[in-house]
LOZA-227432 format. One record per atom (N, C-alpha, C, CB): atom name; y, z, x; chain. Coordinates in steps of 0.05 Angstrom, whole numbers, always signed. Glycine has a CB too. Layout:
BEGIN
+------+--------+--------+--------+-------+
: atom :     c2 :     c3 :     c1 : chain :
+------+--------+--------+--------+-------+
:   CA :      Y :      Z :      X :     A :
...
+------+--------+--------+--------+-------+
This chain:
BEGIN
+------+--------+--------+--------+-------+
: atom :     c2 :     c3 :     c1 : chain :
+------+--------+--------+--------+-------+
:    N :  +1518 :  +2060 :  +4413 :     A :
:   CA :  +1517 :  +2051 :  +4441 :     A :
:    C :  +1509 :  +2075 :  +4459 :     A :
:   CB :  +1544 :  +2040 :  +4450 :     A :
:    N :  +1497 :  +2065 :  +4468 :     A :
:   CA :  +1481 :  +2088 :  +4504 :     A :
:    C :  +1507 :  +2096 :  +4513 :     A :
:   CB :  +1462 :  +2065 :  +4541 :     A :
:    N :  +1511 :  +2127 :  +4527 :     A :
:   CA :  +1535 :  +2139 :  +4535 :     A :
:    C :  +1538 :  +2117 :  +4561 :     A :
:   CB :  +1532 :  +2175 :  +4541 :     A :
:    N :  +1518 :  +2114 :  +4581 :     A :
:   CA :  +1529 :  +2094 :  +4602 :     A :
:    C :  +1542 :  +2067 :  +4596 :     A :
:   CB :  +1507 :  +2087 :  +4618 :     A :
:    N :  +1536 :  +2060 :  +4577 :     A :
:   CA :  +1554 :  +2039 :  +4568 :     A :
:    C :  +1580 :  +2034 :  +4555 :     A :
:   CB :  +1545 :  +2031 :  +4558 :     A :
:    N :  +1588 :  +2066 :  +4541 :     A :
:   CA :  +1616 :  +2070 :  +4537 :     A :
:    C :  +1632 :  +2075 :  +4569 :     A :
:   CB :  +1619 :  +2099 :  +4514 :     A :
:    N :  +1612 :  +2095 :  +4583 :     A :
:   CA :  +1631 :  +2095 :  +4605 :     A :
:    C :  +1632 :  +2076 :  +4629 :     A :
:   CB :  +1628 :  +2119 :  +4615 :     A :
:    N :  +1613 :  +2064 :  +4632 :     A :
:   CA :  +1622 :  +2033 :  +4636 :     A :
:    C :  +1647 :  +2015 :  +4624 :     A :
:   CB :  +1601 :  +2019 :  +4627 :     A :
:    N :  +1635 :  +2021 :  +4604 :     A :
:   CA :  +1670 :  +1993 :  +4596 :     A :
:    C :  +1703 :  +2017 :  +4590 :     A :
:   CB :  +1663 :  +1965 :  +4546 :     A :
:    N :  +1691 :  +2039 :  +4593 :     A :
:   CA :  +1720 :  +2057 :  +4604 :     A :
:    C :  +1732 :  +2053 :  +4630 :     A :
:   CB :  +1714 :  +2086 :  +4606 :     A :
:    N :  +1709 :  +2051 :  +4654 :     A :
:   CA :  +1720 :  +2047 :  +4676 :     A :
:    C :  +1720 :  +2016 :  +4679 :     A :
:   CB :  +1708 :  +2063 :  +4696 :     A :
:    N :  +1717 :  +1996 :  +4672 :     A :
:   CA :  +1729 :  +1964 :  +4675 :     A :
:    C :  +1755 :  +1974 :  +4662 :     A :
:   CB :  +1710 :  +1933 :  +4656 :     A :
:    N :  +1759 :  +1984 :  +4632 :     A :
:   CA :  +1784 :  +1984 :  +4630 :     A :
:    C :  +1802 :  +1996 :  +4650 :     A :
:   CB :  +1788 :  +1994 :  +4609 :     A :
:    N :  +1796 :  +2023 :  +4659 :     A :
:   CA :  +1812 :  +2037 :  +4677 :     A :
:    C :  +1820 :  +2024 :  +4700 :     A :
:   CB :  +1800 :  +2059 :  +4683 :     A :
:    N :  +1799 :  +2005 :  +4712 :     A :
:   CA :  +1798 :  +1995 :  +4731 :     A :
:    C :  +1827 :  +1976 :  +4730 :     A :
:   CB :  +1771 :  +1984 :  +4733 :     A :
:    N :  +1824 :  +1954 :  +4704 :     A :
:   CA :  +1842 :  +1940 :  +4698 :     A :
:    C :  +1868 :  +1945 :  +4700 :     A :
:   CB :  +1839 :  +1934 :  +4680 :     A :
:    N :  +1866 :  +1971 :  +4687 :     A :
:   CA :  +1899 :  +1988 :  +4677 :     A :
:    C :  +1906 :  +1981 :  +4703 :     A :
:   CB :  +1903 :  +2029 :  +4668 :     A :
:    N :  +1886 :  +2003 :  +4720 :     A :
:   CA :  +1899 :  +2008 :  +4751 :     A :
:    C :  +1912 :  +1983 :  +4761 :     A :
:   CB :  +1875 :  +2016 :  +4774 :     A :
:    N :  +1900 :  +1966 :  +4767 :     A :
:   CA :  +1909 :  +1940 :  +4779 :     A :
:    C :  +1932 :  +1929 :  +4763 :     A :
:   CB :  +1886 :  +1919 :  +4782 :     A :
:    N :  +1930 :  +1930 :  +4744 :     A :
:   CA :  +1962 :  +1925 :  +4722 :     A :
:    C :  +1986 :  +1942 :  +4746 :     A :
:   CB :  +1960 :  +1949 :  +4677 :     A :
:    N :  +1980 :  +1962 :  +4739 :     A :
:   CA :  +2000 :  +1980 :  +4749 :     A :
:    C :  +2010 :  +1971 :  +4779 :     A :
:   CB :  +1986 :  +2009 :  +4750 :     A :
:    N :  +1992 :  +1978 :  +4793 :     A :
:   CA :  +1999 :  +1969 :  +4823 :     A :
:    C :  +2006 :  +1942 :  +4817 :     A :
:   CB :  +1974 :  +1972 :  +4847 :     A :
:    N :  +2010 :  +1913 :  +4816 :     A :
:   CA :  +2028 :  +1893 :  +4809 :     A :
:    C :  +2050 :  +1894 :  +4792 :     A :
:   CB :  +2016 :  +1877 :  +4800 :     A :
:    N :  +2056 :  +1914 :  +4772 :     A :
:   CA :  +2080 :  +1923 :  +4775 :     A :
:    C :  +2098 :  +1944 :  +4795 :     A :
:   CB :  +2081 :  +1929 :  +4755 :     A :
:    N :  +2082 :  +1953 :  +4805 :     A :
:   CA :  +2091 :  +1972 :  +4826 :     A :
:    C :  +2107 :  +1955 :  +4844 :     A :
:   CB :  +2067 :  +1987 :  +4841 :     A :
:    N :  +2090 :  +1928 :  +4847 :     A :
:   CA :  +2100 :  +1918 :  +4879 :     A :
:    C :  +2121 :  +1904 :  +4864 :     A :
:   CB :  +2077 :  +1897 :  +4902 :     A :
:    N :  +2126 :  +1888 :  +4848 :     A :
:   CA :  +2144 :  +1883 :  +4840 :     A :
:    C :  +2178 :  +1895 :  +4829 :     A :
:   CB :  +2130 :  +1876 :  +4829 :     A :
:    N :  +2166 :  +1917 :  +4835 :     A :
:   CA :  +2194 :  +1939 :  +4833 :     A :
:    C :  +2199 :  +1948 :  +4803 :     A :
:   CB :  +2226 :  +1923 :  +4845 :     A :
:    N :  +2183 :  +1939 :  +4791 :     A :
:   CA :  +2188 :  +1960 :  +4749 :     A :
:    C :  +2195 :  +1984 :  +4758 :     A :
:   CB :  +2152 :  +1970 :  +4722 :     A :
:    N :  +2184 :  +1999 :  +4771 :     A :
:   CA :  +2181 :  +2032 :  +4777 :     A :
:    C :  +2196 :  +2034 :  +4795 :     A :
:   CB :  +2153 :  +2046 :  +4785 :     A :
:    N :  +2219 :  +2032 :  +4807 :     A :
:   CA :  +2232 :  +2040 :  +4820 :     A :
:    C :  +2252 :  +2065 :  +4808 :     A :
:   CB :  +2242 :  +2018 :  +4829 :     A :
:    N :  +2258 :  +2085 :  +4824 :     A :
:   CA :  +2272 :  +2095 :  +4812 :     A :
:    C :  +2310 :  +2094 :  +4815 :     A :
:   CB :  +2260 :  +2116 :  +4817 :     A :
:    N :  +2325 :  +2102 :  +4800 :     A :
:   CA :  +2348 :  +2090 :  +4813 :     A :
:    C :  +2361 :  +2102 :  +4834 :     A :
:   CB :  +2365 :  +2086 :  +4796 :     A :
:    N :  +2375 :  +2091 :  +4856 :     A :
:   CA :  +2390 :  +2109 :  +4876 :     A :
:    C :  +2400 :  +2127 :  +4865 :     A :
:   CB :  +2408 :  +2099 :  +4891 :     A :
:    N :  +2397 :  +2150 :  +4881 :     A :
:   CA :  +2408 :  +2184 :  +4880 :     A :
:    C :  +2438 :  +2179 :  +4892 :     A :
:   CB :  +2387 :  +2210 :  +4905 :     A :
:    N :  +2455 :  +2183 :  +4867 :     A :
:   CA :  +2479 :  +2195 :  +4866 :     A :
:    C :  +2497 :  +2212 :  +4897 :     A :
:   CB :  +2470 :  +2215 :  +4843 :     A :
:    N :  +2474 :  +2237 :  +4894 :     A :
:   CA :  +2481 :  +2258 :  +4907 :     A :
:    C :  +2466 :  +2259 :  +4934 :     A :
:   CB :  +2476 :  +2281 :  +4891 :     A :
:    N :  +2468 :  +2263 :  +4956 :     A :
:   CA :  +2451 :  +2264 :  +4984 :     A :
:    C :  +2462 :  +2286 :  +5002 :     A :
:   CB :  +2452 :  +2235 :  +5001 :     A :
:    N :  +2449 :  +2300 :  +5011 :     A :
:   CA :  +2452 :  +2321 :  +5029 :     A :
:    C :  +2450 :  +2300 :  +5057 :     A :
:   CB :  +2428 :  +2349 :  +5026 :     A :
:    N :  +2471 :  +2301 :  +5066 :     A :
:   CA :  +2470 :  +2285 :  +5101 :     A :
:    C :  +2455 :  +2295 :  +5118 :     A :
:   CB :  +2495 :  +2285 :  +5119 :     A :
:    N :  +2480 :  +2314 :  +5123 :     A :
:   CA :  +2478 :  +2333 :  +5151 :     A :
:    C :  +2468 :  +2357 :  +5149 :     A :
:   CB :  +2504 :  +2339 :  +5164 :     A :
:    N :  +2458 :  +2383 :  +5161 :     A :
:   CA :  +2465 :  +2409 :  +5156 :     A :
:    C :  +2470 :  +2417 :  +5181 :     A :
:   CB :  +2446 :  +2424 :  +5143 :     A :
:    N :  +2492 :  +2450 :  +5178 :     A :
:   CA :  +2483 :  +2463 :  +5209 :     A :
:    C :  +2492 :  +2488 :  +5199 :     A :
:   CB :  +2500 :  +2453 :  +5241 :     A :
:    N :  +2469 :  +2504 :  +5216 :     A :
:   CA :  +2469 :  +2530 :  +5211 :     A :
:    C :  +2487 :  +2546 :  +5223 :     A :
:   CB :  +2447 :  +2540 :  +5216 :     A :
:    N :  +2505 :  +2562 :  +5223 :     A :
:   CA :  +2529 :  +2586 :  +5234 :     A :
:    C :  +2508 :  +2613 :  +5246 :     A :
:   CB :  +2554 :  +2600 :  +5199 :     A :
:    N :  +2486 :  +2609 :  +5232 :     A :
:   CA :  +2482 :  +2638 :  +5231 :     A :
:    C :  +2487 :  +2662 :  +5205 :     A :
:   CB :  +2497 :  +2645 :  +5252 :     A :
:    N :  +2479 :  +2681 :  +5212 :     A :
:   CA :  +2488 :  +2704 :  +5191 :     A :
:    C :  +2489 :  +2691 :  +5163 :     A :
:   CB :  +2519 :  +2718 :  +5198 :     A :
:    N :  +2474 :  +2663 :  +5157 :     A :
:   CA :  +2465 :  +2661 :  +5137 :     A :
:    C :  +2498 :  +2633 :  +5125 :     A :
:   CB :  +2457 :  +2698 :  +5122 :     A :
:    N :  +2503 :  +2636 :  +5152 :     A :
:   CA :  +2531 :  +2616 :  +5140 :     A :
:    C :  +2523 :  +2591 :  +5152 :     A :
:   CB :  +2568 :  +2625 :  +5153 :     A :
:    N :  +2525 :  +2566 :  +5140 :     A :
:   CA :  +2524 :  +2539 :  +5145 :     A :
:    C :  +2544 :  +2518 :  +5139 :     A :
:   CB :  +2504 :  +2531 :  +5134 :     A :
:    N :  +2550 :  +2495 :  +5140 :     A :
:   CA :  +2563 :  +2475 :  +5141 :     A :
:    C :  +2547 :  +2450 :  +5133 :     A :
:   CB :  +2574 :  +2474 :  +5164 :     A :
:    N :  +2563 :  +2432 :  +5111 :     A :
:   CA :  +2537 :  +2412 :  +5105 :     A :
:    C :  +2559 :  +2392 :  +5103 :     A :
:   CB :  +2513 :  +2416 :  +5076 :     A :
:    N :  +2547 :  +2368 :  +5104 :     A :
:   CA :  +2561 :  +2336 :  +5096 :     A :
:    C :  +2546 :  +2327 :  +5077 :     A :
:   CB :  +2560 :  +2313 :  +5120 :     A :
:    N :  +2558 :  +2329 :  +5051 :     A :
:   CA :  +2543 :  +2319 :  +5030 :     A :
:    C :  +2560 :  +2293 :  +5014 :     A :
:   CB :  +2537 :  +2344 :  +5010 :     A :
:    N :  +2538 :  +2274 :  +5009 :     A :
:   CA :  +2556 :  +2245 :  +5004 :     A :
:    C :  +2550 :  +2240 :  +4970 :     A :
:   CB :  +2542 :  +2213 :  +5028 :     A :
:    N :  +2574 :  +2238 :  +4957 :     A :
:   CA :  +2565 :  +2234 :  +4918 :     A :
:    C :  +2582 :  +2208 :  +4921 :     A :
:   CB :  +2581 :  +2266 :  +4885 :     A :
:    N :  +2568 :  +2187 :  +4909 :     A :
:   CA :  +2576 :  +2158 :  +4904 :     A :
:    C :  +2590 :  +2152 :  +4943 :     A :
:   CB :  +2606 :  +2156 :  +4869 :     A :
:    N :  +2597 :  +2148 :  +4942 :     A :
:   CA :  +2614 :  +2134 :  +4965 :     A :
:    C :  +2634 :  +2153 :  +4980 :     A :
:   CB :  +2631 :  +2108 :  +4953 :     A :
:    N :  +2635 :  +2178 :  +4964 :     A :
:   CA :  +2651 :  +2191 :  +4986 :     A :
:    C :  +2635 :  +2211 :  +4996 :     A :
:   CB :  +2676 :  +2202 :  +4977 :     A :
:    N :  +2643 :  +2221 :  +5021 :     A :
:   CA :  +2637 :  +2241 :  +5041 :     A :
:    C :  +2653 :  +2280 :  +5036 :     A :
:   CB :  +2651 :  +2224 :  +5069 :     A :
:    N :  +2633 :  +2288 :  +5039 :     A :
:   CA :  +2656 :  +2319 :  +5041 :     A :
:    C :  +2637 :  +2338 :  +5061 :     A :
:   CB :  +2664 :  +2340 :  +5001 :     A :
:    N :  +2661 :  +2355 :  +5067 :     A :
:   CA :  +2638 :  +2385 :  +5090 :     A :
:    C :  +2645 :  +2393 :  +5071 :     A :
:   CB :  +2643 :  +2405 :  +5123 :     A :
:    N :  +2619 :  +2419 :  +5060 :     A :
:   CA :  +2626 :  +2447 :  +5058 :     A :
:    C :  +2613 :  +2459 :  +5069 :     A :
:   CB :  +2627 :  +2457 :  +5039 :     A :
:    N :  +2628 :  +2485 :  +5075 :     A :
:   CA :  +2614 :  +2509 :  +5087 :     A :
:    C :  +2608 :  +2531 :  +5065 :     A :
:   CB :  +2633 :  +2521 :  +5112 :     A :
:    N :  +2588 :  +2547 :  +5068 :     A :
:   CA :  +2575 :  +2558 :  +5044 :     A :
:    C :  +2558 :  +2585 :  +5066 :     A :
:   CB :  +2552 :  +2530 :  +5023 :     A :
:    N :  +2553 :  +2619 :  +5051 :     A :
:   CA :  +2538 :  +2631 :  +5054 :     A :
:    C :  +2530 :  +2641 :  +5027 :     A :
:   CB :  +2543 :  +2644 :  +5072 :     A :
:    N :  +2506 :  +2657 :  +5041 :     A :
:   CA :  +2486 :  +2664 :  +5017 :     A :
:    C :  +2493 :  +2670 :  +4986 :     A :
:   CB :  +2472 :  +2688 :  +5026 :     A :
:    N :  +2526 :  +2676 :  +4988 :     A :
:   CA :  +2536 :  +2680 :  +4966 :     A :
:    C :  +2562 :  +2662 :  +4951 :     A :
:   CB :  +2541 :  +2705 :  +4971 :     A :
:    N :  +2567 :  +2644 :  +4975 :     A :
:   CA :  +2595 :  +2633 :  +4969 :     A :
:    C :  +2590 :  +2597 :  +4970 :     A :
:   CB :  +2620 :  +2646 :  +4994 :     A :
:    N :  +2614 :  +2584 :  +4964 :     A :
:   CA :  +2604 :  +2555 :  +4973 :     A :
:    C :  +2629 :  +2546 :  +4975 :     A :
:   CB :  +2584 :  +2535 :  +4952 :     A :
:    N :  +2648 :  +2536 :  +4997 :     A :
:   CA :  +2670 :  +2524 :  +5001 :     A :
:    C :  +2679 :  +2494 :  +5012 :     A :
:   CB :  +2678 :  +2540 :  +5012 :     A :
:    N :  +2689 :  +2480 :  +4989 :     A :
:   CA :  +2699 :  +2447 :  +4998 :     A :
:    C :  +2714 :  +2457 :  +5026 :     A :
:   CB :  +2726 :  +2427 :  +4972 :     A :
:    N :  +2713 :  +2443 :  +5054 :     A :
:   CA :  +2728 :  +2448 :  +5074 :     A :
:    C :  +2740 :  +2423 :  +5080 :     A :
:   CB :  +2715 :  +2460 :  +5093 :     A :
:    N :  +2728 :  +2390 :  +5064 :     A :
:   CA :  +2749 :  +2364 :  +5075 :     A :
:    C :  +2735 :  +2348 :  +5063 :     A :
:   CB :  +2753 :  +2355 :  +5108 :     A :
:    N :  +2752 :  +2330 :  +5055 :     A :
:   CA :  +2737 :  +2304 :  +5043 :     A :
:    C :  +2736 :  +2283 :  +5072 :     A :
:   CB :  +2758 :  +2289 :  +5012 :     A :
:    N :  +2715 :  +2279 :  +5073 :     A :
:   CA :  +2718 :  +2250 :  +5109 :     A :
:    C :  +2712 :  +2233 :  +5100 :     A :
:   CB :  +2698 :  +2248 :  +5141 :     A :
:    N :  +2716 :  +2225 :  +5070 :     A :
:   CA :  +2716 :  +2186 :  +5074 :     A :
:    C :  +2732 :  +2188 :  +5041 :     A :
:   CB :  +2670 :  +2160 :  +5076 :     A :
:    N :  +2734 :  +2167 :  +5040 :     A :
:   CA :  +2755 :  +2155 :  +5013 :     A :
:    C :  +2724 :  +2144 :  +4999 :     A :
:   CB :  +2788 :  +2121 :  +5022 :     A :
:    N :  +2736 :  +2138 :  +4977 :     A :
:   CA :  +2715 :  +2108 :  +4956 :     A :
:    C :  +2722 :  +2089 :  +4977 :     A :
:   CB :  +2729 :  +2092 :  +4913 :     A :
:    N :  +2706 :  +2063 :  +4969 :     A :
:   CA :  +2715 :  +2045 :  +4973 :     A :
:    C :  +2739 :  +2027 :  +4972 :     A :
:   CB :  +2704 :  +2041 :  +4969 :     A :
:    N :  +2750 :  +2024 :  +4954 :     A :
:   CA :  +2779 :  +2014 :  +4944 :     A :
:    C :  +2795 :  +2021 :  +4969 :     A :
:   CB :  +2793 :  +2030 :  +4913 :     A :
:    N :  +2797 :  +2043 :  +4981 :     A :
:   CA :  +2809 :  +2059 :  +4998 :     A :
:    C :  +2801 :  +2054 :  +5025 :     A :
:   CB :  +2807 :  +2084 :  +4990 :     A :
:    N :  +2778 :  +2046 :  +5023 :     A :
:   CA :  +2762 :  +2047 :  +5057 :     A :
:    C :  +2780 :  +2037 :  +5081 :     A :
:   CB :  +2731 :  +2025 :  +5060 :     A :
:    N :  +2794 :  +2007 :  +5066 :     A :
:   CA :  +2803 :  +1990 :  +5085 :     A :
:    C :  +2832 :  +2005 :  +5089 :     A :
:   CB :  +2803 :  +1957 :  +5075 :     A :
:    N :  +2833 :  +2024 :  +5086 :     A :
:   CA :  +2865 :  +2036 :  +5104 :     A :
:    C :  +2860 :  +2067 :  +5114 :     A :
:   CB :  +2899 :  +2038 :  +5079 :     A :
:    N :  +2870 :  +2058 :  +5137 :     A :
:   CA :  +2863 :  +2080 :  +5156 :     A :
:    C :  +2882 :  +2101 :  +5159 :     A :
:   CB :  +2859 :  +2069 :  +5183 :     A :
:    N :  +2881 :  +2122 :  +5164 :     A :
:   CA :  +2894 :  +2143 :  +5156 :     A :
:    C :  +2923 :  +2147 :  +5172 :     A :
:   CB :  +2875 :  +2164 :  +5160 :     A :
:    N :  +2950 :  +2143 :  +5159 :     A :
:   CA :  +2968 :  +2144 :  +5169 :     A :
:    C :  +2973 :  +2148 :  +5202 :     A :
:   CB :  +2974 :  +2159 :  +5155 :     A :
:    N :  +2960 :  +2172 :  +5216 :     A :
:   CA :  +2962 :  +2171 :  +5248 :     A :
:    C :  +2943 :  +2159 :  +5256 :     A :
:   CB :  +2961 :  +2195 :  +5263 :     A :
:    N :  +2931 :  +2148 :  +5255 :     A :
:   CA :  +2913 :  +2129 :  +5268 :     A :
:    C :  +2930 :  +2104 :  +5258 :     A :
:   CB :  +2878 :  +2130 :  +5259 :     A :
:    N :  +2939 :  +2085 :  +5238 :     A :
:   CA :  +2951 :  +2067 :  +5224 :     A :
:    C :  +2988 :  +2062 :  +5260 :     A :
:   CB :  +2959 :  +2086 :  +5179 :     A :
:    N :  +2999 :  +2084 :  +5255 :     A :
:   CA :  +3019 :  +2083 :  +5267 :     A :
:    C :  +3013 :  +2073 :  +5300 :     A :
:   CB :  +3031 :  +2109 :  +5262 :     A :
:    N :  +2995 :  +2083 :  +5307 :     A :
:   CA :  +2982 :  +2061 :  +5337 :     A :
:    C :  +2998 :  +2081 :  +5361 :     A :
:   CB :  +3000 :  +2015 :  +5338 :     A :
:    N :  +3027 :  +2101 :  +5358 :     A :
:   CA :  +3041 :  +2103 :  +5363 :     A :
:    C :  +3054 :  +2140 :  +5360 :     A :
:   CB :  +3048 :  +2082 :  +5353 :     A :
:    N :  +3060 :  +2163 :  +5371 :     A :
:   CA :  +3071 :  +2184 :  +5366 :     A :
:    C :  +3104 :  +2177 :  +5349 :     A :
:   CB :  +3070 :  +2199 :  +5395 :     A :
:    N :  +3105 :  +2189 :  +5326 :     A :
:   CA :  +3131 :  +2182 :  +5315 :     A :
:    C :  +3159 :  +2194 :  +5329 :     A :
:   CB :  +3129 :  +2192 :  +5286 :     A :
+------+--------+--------+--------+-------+
């Protein structure tokens, strides 16, 4: 076979592939799965010190971290199971 005619029916195939693909694309095959881990927030201190809100599965935490260190400073949300109760002083409505 004539070289133009192999690469002819290379690119109908290619062509094909392609369009395969993109109709699974839109259909969602290739999705990838939600990320675990997410960087929220950031803020810079300066002098190389920052503060971040980073969320893994459903809970929330700050840390503050410089160029050499990295420190949990609070967890701000529960899992879910937990969501629906509010945190003791806020719960009491009231100074004890």
């Amino acid at each position: 076979m004539p070289t133009n005619v192999i690469d002819g029916m290379f690119s109908l195939r290619m062509g094909a592939l392609w369009e395969a693909i993109k109709k699974l694309s839109r259909r969602g095959v290739f999705l990838r799965p939600e990320r675990q881990l997410r960087l929220c927030e950031t803020l810079s201190l300066g002098n190389r010190g920052f503060l971040a809100v980073v969320r893994f599965e459903e809970q929330k935490f700050l840390v503050g971290g410089t160029n050499q260190s990295l420190a949990l400073l609070a967890e701000l949300s529960r899992p879910s199971h937990a969501a629906g109760k509010a945190p003791e002083s806020v719960q009491s409505g009231s100074p004890s």
